[in-house]
N, C-alpha and C positions, 0 to 999 in steps of 0.2 A: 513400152506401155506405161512402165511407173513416172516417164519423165512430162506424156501428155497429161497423166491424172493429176500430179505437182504442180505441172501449168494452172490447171484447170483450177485447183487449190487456191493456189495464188489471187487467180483474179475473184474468185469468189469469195476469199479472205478479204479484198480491197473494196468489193462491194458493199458488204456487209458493214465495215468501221466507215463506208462515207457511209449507209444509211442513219447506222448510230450518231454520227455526226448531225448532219440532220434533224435528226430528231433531234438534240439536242441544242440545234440553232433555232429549231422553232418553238421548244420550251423556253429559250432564252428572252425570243423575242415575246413570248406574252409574259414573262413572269417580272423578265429584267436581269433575273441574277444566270450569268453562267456557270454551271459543273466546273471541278477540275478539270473532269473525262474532256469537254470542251475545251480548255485553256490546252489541254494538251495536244488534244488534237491538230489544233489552230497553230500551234507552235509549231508541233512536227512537221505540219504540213508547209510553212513557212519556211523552214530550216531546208527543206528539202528543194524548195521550187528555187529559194535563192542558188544551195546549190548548183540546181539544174542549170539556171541561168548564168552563175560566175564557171561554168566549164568545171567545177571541181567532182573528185570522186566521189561521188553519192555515199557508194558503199561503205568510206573510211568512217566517216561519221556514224554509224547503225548501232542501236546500243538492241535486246533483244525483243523489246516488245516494239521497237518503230512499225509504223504499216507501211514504211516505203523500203521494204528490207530484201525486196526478191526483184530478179531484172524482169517480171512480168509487170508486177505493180511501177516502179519505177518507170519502166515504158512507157504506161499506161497514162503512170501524173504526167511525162513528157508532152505525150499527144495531147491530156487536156491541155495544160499548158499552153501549146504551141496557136490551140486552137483559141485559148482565151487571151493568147498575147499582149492584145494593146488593153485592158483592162490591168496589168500591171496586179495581177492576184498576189504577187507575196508583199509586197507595198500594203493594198487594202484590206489584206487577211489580216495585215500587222496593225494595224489599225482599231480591230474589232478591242485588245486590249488596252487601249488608249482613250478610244472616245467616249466621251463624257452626254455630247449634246444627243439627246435621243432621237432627233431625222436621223441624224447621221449615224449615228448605232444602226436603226432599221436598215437602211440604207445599206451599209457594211452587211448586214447578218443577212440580207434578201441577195446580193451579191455570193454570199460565203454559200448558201442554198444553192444559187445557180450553178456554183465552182463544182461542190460535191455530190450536185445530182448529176453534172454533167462527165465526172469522175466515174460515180455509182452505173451511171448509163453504158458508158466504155467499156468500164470493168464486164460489166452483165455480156456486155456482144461479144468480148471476146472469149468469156466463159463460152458463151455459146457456140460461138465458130470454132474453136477447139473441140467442143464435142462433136462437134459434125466433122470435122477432121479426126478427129480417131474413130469414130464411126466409118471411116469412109476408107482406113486399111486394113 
């Protein structure tokens, strides 16, 4: 039982830091300036997807505050990932730190919205089907 409530943790942890994310891409995009909490986020989440993608261990890289630090979250960026494939997310997430011209900021940060709600979304459904699976022994 402590291992489905951990689960359940997990994804609810990963929900929660994309929502903040979020929020904080839409503060960004009306004011202009990004948070740290942003830069950071952006980064880790870039560090991670690369990973994903170069085959390497996720896990070796986790220092303790990362949000891609448990194989539930991990999984979870995989699936989006896989699902947002040809959009090239850690390319254009890398991006949001670089660009200068403001379409192309918008642009980036309405994409980076997509990424982490579509994260935030995941995360949610499998908090929730975990609880219906331990409800269900």
């Amino acid at each position: 039982m402590v291992s489905v409530s951990t689960d359940r943790t997990n994804y609810l942890s990963l929900a929660l830091d994309a929502r903040k994310t979020i929020k904080a891409l839409i503060q960004a995009s009306e004011t202009g300036i990004e948070t740290p909490e942003l830069k950071g986020a952006i980064h880790d989440t870039v560090e991670s997807l690369r990973a994903l993608s170069s085959g390497a261990l996720l896990f070796s890289h986790l220092h303790p505050q990362f949000p891609y630090q448990h194989y539930e979250q991990v999984k979870t960026l995989e699936e989006v990932q896989s699902a947002m494939k040809d959009k090239n997310m850690a390319d254009r997430l890398s991006e949001l730190k670089d660009t200068v011209d403001p379409a192309h900021r918008e642009e980036i940060i309405k994409l980076a919205m997509e990424f982490f709600s579509a994260l935030e979304n995941r995360a949610l459904q499998r908090y929730n089907t975990s609880a219906s699976s331990a409800s269900g022994r």
